[in-house]
Structures are given as C-alpha cells and as structure tokens.
TIDRENDREN-285602 format. One record per residue: x, y, z of N, C-alpha, C in turn; residue in one letter. Coordinates in steps of 0.1 Angstrom, whole numbers, plus 5000, padded with zeros to 4 digits. Layout:
# residues N
XYZXYZXYZa ...
***
This chain:
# residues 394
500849885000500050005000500950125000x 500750234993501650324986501050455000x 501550555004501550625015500150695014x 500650735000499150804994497950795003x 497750684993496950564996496350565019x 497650525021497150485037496750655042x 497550705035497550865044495750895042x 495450855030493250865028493050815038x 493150685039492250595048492550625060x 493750735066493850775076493050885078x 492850965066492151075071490651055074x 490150915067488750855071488350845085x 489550785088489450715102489250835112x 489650955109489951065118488651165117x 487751145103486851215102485651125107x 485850985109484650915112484850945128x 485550975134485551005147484951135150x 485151265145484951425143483351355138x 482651315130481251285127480451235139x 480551145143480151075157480351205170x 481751235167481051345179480351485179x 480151525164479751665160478151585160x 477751495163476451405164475751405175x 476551355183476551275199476351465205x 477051555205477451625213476651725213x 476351825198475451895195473951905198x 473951745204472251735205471951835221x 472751855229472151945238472052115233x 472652145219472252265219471152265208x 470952215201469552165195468252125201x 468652115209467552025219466152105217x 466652215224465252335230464852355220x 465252385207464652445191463852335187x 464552205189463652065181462452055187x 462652055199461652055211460452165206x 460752305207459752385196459252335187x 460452305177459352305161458352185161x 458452085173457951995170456652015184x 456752115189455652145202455652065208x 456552035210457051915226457451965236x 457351915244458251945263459851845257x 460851955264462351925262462351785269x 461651805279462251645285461851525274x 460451535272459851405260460651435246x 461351505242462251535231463651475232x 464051485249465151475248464951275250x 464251195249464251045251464051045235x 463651115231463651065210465551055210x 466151125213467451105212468050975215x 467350875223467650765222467950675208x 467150695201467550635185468650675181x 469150755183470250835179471750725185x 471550705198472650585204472650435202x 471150405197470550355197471250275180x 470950325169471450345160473050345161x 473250395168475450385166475650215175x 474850185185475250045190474849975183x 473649975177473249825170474349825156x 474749895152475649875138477049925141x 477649915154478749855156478749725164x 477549685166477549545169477649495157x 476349505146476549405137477549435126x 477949545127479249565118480949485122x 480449375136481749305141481949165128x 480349185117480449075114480149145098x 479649235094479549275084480349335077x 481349315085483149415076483649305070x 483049185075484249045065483049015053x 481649055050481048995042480849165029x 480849235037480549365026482049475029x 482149455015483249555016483749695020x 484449735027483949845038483949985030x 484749985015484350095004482350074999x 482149945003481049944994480050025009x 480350005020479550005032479750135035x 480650255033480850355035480050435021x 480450425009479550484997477950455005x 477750345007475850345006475650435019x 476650435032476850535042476150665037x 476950705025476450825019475250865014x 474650785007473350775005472350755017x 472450695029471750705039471850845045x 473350875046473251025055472151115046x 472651095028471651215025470151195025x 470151065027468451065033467551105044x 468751065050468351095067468351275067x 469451335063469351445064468351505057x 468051505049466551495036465251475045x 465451385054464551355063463751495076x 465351495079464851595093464751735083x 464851765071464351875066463351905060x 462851775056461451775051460551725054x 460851635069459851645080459151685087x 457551695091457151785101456851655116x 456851545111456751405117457551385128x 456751355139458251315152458551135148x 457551095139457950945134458850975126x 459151025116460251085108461051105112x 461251225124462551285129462751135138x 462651135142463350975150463950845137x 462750815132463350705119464950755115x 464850895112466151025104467251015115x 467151025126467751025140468550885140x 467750795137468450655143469550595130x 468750685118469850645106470550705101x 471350795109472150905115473050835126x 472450745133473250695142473750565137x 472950505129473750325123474750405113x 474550515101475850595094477150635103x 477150675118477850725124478450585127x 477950495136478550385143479350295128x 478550295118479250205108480650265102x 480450375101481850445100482550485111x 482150455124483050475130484050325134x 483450255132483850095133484650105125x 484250115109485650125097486650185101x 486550335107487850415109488350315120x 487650275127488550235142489950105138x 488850055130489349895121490749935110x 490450045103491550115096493050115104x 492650175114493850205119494950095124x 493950025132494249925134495249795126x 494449805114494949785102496849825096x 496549915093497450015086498350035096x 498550085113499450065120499649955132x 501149955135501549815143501849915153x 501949805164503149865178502249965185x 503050045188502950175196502850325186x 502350255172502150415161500850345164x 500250235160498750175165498250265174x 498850285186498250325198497950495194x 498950545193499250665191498350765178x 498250695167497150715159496050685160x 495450575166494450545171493650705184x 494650715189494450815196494050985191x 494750965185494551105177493851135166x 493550985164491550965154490551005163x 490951005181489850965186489751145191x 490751235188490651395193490251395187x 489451375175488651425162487351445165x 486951365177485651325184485351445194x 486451485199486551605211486451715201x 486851745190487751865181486251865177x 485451805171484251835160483151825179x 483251785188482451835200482451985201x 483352035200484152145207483652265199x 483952225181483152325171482252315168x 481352185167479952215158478952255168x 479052255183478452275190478352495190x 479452505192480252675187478952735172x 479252625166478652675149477052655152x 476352555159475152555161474452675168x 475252685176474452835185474852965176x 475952965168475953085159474853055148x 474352955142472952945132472052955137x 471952925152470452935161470353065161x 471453135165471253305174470553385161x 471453335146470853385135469653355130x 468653295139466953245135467053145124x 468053075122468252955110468152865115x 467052785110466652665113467352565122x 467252435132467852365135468152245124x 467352255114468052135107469552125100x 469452265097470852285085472052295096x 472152255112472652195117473252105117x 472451995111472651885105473151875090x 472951945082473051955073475051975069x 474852095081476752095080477051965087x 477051905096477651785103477451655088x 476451685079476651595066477951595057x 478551765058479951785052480951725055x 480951655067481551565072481951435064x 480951375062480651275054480551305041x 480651425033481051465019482651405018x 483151455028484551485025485151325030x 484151245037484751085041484251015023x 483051035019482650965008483751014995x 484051144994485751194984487051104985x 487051125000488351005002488150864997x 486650785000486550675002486550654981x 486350734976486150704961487350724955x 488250804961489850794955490750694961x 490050614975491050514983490850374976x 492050264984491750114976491650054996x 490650004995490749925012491649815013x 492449775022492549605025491249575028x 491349425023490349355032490549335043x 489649315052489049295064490049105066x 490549135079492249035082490748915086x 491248795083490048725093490948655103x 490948625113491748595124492648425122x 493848465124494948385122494548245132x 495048125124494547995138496147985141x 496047975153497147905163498147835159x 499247875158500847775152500347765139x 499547815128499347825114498847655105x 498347615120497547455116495847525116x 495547395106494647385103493647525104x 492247505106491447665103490547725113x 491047655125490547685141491047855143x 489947925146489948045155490948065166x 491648175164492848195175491548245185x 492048185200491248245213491248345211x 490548465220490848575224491648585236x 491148475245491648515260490748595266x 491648595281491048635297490948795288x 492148845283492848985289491749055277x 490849005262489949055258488349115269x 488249035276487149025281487749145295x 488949135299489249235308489049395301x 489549385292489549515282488349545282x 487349465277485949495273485149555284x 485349495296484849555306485649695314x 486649715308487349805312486749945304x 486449875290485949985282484650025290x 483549955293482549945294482450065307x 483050045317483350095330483850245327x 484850235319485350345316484650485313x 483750425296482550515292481750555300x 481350485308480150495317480450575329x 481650565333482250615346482250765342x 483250805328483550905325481851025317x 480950985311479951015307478451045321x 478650955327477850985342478751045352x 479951105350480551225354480251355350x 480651325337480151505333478351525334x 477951425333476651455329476151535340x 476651555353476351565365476951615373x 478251685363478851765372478251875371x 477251955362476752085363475452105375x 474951965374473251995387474952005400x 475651915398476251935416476652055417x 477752105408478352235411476852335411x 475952335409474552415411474452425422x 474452285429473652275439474752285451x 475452265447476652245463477552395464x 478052435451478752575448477752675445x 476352675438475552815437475752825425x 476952755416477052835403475552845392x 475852955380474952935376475452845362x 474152895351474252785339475852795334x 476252915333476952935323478352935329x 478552955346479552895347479852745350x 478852645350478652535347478952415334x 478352555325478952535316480352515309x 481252625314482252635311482952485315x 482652485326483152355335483252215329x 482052195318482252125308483252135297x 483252245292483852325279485352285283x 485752295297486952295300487452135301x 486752065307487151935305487351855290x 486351935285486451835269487651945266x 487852015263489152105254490152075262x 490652035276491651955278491751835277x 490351775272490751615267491551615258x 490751735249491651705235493051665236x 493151785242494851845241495651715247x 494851695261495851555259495851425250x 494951435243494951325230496151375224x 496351505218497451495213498451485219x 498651565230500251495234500151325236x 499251275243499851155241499851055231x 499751095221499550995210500851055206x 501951135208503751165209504051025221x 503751025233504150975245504050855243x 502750815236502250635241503150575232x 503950625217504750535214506250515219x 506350565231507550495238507050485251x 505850405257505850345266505050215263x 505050145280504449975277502650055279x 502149995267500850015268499950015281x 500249825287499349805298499549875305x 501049925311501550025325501150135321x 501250185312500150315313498850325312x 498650245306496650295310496550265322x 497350185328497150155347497550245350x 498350345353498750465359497750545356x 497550565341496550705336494850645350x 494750525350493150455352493450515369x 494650495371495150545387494650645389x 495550805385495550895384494550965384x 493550925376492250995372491350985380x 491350815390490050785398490650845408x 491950895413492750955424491951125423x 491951195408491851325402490451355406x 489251235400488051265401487751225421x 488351145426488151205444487751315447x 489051335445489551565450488451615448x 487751565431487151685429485851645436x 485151535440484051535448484351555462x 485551555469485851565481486151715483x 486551795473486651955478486052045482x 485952135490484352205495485152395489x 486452375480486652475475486252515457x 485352615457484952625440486152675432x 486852725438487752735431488952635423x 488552465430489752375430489152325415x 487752345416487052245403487652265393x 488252385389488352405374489852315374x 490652335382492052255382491652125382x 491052035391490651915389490151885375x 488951945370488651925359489351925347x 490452045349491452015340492651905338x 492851865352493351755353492651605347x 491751545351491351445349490651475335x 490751585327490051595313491751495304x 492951585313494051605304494451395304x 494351385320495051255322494151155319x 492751155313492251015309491751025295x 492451105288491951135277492951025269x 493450895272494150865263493950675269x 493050675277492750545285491550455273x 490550545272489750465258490250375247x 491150475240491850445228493150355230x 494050375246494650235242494350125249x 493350115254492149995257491849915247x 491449985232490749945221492449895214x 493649975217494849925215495349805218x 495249805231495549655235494949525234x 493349585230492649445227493049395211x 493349495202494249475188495249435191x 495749405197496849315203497449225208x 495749125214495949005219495748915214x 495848915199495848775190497248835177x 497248735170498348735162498148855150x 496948805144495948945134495248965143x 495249135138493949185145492749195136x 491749135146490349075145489249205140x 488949225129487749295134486449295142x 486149185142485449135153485949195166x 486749165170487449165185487649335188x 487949425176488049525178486649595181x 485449545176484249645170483049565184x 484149455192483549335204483749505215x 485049535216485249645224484949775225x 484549795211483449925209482249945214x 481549815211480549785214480349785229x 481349745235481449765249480949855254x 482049945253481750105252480750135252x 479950145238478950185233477850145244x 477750025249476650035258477150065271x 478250125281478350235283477550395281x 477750395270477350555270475450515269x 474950415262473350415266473150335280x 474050325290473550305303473750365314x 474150515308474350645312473450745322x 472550685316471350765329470450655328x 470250575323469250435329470250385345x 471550375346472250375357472450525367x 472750635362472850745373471650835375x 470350835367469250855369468550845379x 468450685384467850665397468650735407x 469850725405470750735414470750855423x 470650965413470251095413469351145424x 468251045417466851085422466551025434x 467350935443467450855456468450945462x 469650985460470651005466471251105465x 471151185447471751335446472351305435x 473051465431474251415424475151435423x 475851405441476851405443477351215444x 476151155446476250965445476250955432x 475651015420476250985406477750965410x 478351095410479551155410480651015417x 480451005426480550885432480750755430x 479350715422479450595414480250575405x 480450695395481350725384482850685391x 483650785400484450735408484750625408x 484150535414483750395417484150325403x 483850325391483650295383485150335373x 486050455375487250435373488150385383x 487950355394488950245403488450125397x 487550065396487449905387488149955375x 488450005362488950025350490450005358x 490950075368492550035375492249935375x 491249895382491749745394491949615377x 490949665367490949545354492049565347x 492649665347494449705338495049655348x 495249665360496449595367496149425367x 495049405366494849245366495449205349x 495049315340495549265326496649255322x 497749315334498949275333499749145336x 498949055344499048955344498648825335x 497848835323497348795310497548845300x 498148965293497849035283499148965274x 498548995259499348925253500348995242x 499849145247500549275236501849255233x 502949215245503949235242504649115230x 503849005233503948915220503248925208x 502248995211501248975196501449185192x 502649255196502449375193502249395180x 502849325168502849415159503749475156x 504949465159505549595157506449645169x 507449655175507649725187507349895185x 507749925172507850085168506550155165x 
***
C-alpha cells in the first residue's frame, strides 16, 4: 500500500470519529429548538434521542460481522446515500415518526463508520504508532464536539433553522465519501489459527474480556461524570448555567489536548503500564474533585482528569488489537461495542441514582467505576498478550 493511499484511509478514520461526535454532542444545543418546532416538552424530546445511540450500538455490533462479508468501500459509499436521506429526512419532515426514523439512521451511518475508521487504523498501523494514531483519530471526536456545538448556536442566534445543523455535520461525510472514492481498502484480516495449523479460531483470552469491561466501565464512569457535574456544582457551589457550563467546555478542550500529546508519548511506553497509571491517576483526580468543598479547586481538577484520561479509551481498544496474532475485526468492533453500551446505560444507571441520593452519588458511582477500569488493567497485566502479539515494537 503506497502512503498516498494509507495517508486517505487515515484521514477516514479521523473524520469518522469528528462525525460521531459533531452527532452525539450537539444534540444538547439543539434540543430546545427541536423540542419547539415539533411542540413538545424538552424532557419528551430529549428520550427521542435515544435512536440516535440507539442506532450507533446496533451497527457497531453487527458491523463485528459485516466488515468480513461487505466490503467496507461498498459499506461507506451506501453510508452516503443513507446520511443524504436521513438528512432529507429531518428537513422535510414535520413527523416526530420521521424525525426519530432520520435520527436512528444518523446513528447506524455514524456507528458503521466509526467501526471502519476504528478497524482502519488498526489495520494500517502496528506497535505503539497503533496506539498513538488510534488516539488522535479519537481527538477528532472531542475537536468536531468542541466546534459544531460553537457553529450550532451561531445558526440558532441567527433564527436559521435547527436542521441545517445537520445539514453541516453531513459535510463531514462529503469529504469521508471523496476519500472513500479515490482510496483502495484491505480487506477485512480474518483471524489467524494458532501455530498456522489447520482453520481453528485463534482464542481471544481472559485479557479480551478484561479490556471489554474495562471499556464498558470506563465510558460509563466518564459520561455519568460529566453529565452531573453541572446539577452538583449548582447545587453544592451556587453556580449558575453558564459557569457550569464552562466546566464542561473545559474538560472536553483539555481532553483534546491530551489526546494529542499522548498519541507523541504512548509510542515509547508499555501500553498496559500506562493505561494503569493514567486509570490510577484519574480515579485518584475525580476523588478531589468530589471531596473539595473549594469552588475554586474544580476547574483545576477538571482540567486534570479531562488532560490524564483522555488517552485510556483508545489504548484499551489498542491493546485488545493486540491480543491475538491478526487483528480481529470482530474483537476490535467486540470492544466498541462495549463501550457503546456504556454510554446508553448512562442515565438508565445514574438516573435513579440521582433521584434516591443526589448528584453527588452519581459522581461517586462514576468514581467507583474508574477504580474497577485500574483494578481490570492491573489484573490485565498478568494475562495480556501485547507484548507478543504487538505488531510491531515501533
């Protein structure tokens, strides 16, 4: 494969991440306007959003199995034709059956391309450039959070519709369907059998299933954190919306930032030892910040634990590409998936919680939930099989 060549399917990979989160993220500043045009109460608006997640899990589940049977140029082109329908949809809809149907096929386009990019990388780099690009696919997710959300309230302020909101987050996928028509894909690796006999499935192993739940824990721990850091700082500091806001603003923009630096750092260290330190660090970082009774400490904690766990996802999804001889699509899109139902058991789990206890026991549980993601990396150091199945030491 000529550099050209991989340098596209890198840029895929980095834009299917920037799509998923200019998706996922923007829906709270959209919310109140959808909620209008469709004369709904925010709260019954904001559960239509469910198809939206709804849609990205089910088709990175079945896409663990649909990347070896449909070719992932052919699966990304028809990609394109769905987004323009979907988008077509929420513009020429006045139907909340419509806007949901358009919503959830918005979400199978996002998840199915995000699966490809994730699979790409995976692909195309070994070692510790694996980790490191993998990583800096995944600031693309923070980077398109950060702006399309920025660009939505400048089209709102201007009385322009909430759809053509959507309509830019489709440019997204202009510019992935350009690449995908000048790129050539590998095929999809199908998993190597053991000492190169006969046509038996390499295991996965313990240290997959540790990963998976590590992802699982992870999303969930980190997403029912923020969700709930604005009612607490309300309610415990006084602040109002907008310095609550920021409070968010500030965590994700230091996520970024540490995606990029460490996707420099992760390729000269041992993968497992660092996501165990970073998984340390963070559930150490988010304590402080529920244990402080100073408003002024939050913003530093939050900057903290935005900067140091911003690189624990992506080589999670690294090391599980790691524990067989090829990497699996399956095994890769097994750990997304993980994830993925993480982020929809996001308030079905801190919801009640909330509503029994506060939401300083969200905060808490989340806590709770990055000391298990340590306690499953230090155990995966006793199973993991990266350092033999790297790929690559470089």
């Amino acid at each position: 494969m000529n550099n050209s060549n991989r340098l596209r399917l890198t840029w895929i990979s980095f834009l299917s991440y920037g799509l998923t989160g200019a998706l996922v993220i923007v829906t709270g500043v959209v919310l109140g306007n959808i909620a209008e045009y469709f004369n709904l109460p925010i709260s019954g608006m904001g559960s239509t959003f469910t198809f939206l997640n709804s849609g990205i899990l089910l088709s990175i589940f079945l896409n663990a199995w649909l990347i070896s049977i449909i070719p992932m140029k052919r699966q990304l082109i028809g990609g394109f034709v769905l987004m323009a329908v979907a988008v077509l949809g929420l513009m020429g809809g006045r139907s909340i059956a419509l806007f949901s149907f358009s919503i959830f096929i918005l979400g199978v386009v996002s998840g199915i391309t995000m699966s490809i990019g994730t699979y790409l990388v995976t692909r195309l780099y070994e070692g510790r450039q694996r980790g490191a690009r993998l990583l800096f696919s995944d600031s693309f997710f923070s980077l398109a959070g950060t702006l399309f959300p920025m660009l939505a309230g400048l089209l709102l302020a201007r009385h322009i519709t909430w759809y053509w909101v959507y309509a830019c987050i489709g440019l997204i996928y202009v510019a992935i369907f350009i690449l995908t028509l000048l790129s050539e894909f590998p095929a999809a690796a199908q998993t190597a059998p053991q000492g190169g006999q006969g046509q038996s499935k390499e295991k996965w192993g313990l240290g997959v299933l540790l990963l998976s739940a590590a992802a699982l824990c992870y999303i969930l721990g980190q997403l029912g954190f923020i969700a709930w850091v604005p009612e607490y700082a309300a309610l415990n500091f006084g602040m109002d919306q907008q310095q609550t806001g920021s409070l968010v603003s500030q965590f994700w923009i230091t996520y970024m930032l540490g995606m990029w630096v460490f996707s420099a750092v992760l390729r000269f260290t041992d993968l497992q030892r660092m996501v165990t330190l970073l998984a340390a660090l963070s559930a150490a970082i988010m304590y402080l910040f529920i244990a402080t009774d100073q408003p002024a400490h939050l913003h530093f904690y939050l900057w903290g634990l935005g900067f140091i766990s911003s690189a624990i996802y992506t080589t999670l999804i690294t090391l599980g590409s790691q524990q067989t001889r090829v990497t699996s699509p399956k095994l890769v899109n097994f750990i997304l998936t993980c994830g993925t139902v993480g982020t929809m058991l996001t308030f079905v789990v801190t919801g009640p919680i909330v509503a029994s206890y506060g939401a300083k026991a969200a905060l808490t549980t989340s806590n709770s939930l990055y000391l298990a993601v340590f306690i499953l990396c230090l155990l995966l150091g006793f199973v993991t099989k990266h350092r033999l199945y790297g790929h690559g030491a470089k």
